[in-house]
N, C-alpha and C positions, 0 to 999 in steps of 0.2 A: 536430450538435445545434443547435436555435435559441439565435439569439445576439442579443439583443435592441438591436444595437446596432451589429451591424458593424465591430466594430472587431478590431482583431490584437494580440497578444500580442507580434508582434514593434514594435509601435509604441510598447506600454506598457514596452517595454526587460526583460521581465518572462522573454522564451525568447530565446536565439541560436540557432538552430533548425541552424547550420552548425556551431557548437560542443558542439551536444549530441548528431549525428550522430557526428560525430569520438568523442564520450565513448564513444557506443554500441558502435561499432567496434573501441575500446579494451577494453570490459567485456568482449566477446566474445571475442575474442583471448588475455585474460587467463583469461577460463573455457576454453575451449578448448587453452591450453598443461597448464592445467592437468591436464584430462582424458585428455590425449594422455600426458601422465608418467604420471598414472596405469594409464593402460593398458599402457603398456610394461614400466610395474612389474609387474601382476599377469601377466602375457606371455601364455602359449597358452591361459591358462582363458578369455579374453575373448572368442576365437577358438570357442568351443562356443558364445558364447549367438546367440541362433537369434530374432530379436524374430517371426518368420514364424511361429514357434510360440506366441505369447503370446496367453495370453484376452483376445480383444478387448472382452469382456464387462466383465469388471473396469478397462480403458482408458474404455471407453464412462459407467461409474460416474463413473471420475476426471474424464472430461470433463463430468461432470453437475455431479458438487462445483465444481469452475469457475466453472461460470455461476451457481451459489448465493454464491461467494465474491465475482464480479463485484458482483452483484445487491441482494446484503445490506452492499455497502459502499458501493452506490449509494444505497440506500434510506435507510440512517443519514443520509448528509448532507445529502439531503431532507425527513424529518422534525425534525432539526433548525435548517434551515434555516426551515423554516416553520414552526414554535416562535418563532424569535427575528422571523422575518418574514413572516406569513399572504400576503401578496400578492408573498410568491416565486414565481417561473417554476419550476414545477418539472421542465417538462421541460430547462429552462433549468441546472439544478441534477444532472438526471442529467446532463447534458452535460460537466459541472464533473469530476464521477465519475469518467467513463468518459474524458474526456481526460489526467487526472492519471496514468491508467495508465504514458503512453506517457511524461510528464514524471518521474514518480516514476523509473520503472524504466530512464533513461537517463542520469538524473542520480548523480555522486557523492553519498553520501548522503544521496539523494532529496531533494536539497539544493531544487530549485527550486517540488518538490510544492505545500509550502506556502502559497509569496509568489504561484504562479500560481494556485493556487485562492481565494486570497482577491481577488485582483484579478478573476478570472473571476466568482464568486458575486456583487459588487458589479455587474456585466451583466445578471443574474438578479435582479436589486430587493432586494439588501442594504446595508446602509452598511457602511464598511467595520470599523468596532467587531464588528457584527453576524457581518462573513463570517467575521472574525479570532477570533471567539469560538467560531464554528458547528466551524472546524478544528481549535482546537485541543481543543476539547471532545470530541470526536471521537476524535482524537491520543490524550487521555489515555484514554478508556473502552477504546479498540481495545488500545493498548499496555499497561494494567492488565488487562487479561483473557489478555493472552500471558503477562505477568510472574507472573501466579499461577500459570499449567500451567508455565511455564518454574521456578521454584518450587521445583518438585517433583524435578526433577533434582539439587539440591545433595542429596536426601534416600541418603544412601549404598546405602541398601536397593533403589534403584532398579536400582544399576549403570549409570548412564549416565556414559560415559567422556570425562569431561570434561578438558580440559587444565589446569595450573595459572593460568595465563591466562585462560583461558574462564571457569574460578569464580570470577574476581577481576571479571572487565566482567558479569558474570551478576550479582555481587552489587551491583556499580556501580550496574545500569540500574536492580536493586529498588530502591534508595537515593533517585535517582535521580527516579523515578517517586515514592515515596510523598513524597520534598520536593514535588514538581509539586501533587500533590494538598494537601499541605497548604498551600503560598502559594497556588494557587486558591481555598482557601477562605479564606484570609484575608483577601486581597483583594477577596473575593468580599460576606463579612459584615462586616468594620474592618478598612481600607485601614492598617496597619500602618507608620508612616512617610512617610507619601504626602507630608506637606509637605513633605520631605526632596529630595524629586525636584527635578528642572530643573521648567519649565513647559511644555516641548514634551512629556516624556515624562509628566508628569502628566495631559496633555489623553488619551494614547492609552489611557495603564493607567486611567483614570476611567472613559472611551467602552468598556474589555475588561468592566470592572466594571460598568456600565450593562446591557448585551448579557447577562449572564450570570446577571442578578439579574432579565432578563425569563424566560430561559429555566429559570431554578427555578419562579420564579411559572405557568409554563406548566403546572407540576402534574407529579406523579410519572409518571404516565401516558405520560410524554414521554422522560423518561430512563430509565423500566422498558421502552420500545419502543426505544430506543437499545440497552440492554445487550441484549437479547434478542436484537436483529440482529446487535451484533459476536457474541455466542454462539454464533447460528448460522454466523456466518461463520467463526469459528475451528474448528466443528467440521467445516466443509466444508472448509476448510486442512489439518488435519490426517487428514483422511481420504484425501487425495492420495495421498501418500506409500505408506501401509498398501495403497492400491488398486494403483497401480504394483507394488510389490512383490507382490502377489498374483497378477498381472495374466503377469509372470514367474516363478513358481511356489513364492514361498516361504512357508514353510509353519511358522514360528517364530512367536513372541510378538508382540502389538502393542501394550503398553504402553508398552512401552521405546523404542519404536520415535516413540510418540506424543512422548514426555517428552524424547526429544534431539531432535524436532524444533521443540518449542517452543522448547527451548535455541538453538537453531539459529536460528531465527528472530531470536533478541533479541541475537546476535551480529553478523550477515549486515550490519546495518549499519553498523556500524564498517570495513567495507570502503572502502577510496578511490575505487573505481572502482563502474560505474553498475550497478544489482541486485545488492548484494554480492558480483561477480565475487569471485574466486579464493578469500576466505574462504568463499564460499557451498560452491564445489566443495571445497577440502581440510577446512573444516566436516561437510560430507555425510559425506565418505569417515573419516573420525574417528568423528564421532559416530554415523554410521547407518549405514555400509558396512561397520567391523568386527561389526556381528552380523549380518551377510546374508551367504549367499556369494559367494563372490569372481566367478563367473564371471554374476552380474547385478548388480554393485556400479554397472559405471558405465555398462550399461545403465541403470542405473536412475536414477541420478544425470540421465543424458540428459532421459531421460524428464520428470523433477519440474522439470528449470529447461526446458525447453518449456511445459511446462501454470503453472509459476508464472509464468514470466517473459517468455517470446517472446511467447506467445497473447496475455498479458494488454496487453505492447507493442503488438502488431498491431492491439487491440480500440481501445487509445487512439487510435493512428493514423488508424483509419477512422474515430472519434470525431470528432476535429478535421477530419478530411476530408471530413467531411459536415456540418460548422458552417461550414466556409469557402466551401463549395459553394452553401449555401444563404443565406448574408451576402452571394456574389456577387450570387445571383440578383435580392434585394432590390436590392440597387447599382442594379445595371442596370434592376429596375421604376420605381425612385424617381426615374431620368434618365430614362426614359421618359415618366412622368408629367411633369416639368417639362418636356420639352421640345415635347410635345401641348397644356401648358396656353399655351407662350411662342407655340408658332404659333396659336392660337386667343383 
């Protein structure tokens, strides 16, 4: 994606690009052992399923929800972006998007998504109050919309098989999440204690509070087209799942199915390692594998951390691989130019 700038993210100290490889390797490994007990546990039912025989039709769906979950998570922080800052790069901004993929999903608790999209959108004509506010405003609308479907699983009548663990960090995150919401808005309308601060950290939470008080004034219209896109995006998320499982022939319920993978969702990052390896996979097989049968559990399982989590890897990948492609190119026109203008 264009990079208005040329610059690298390994300069900005912001990716270790040989440490985050290594992480990936790790996550993988760790989903992988996992999946491997798995199967040795369920033993010869695994040995029937046949993916030769699976509706490519219901595959070809899952891969459509994908590109609407890519799409609608690209778009939110484009329109937000250009809320807080009209003379954003927007392709600039998808760029941000679709490279965080590949950061998000290698990192331990998508630890560096964050700090590299706020340094990135600052490329794209933001300051940094501005990128800092565009993320995590984002962060909160995307993660309150999971936490309300996820919600719905403490509700016993559901039956979602939750562990005692599980219901403890499920009611954390709600917790959790509605503080966030409410020191945003504190901060947002009476800075609540502000003189109390240092002065270094006064200047940044002022410049968060600044950024956030444009993007109210930007009109409802701005954050009614924000929720709408994480909406759609979540229901593209959880139609994944339901489509894989069909796709393999099961022919059970899908609410329940919805409701533990919201829960699932809002677990997976508590994992130590990158795309909530090994909680993601003994998560699945807990919460969604015991109501499926056994001989498509970790077919199936396969299947959803491919389309959640490889693809979406690969897509970042290619992402940055075609911002540094084309940052080169520049390079090399702008040493051209000067060295045509030194000889003449």
């Amino acid at each position: 994606m264009p990079d208005e700038s040329g610059g690298s993210e390994s300069s900005q100290g912001v990716v270790r690009w040989r440490r985050l490889i290594l992480n990936l390797v790790a996550g993988l490994a760790a989903a992988a052992v996992v999946i491997v007990i798995a199967g040795s546990h369920l033993g010869p039912q695994i040995a029937h399923t046949n993916l030769g025989n699976a509706d490519y039709r219901y595959l070809a769906l899952a891969g459509a929800c994908l590109i609407i979950v890519l799409l609608t998570e690209a778009f939110t922080l484009v329109v937000i972006a250009r809320a807080l800052c009209p003379l954003a790069s927007t392709w600039g901004v998808f760029g941000v998007a679709f490279e965080s993929l590949l950061v998000g999903g290698a990192t331990s608790f998508g630890g560096l998504e964050i700090p590299y999209q706020v340094v990135r959108l600052r490329y794209s004509g933001l300051s940094g109050s501005q990128a800092t506010s565009a993320v995590i405003v984002k962060g909160l609308i995307h993660t309150s919309l999971l936490v309300i479907v996820a919600a719905v699983a403490l509700v016993p009548a559901i039956g979602t098989r939750l562990t005692s663990l599980q219901r403890w960090v499920l009611i954390g995150v709600i917790v959790a999440v509605l503080a966030g919401w409410l020191i945003a808005g504190l901060w947002t309308h009476k800075p609540v204690g502000r003189r109390l601060l240092p002065g270094r950290v006064r200047k940044y939470t002022d410049s968060f509070r600044e950024a956030n008080l444009i993007l109210l004034h930007a009109g409802w219209k701005v954050i009614a087209g924000t929720v709408t896109l994480q909406a759609v995006y979540w229901v593209a998320m959880f139609s994944i799942i339901p489509l894989v499982l069909m796709a393999l022939g099961y022919k059970g319920g899908l609410l329940p199915v919805i409701i533990a993978q919201a829960a699932l969702q809002v677990i997976m990052p508590f994992s130590p390692l990158p795309g909530g390896a090994g909680i993601a996979e003994l998560g699945y097989l807990g919460l969604i594998g015991a109501s499926v049968p056994s001989d498509i559990r970790v077919s199936s399982l396969v299947l959803w951390r491919i389309f959640t989590w490889l693809i979406p890897i690969a897509v970042g990948a290619v992402a940055i691989g075609i911002r540094v492609v084309i940052a080169g190119r520049r390079r090399r026109a702008a040493r051209q130019e000067v060295t045509h203008a030194e000889s003449h």
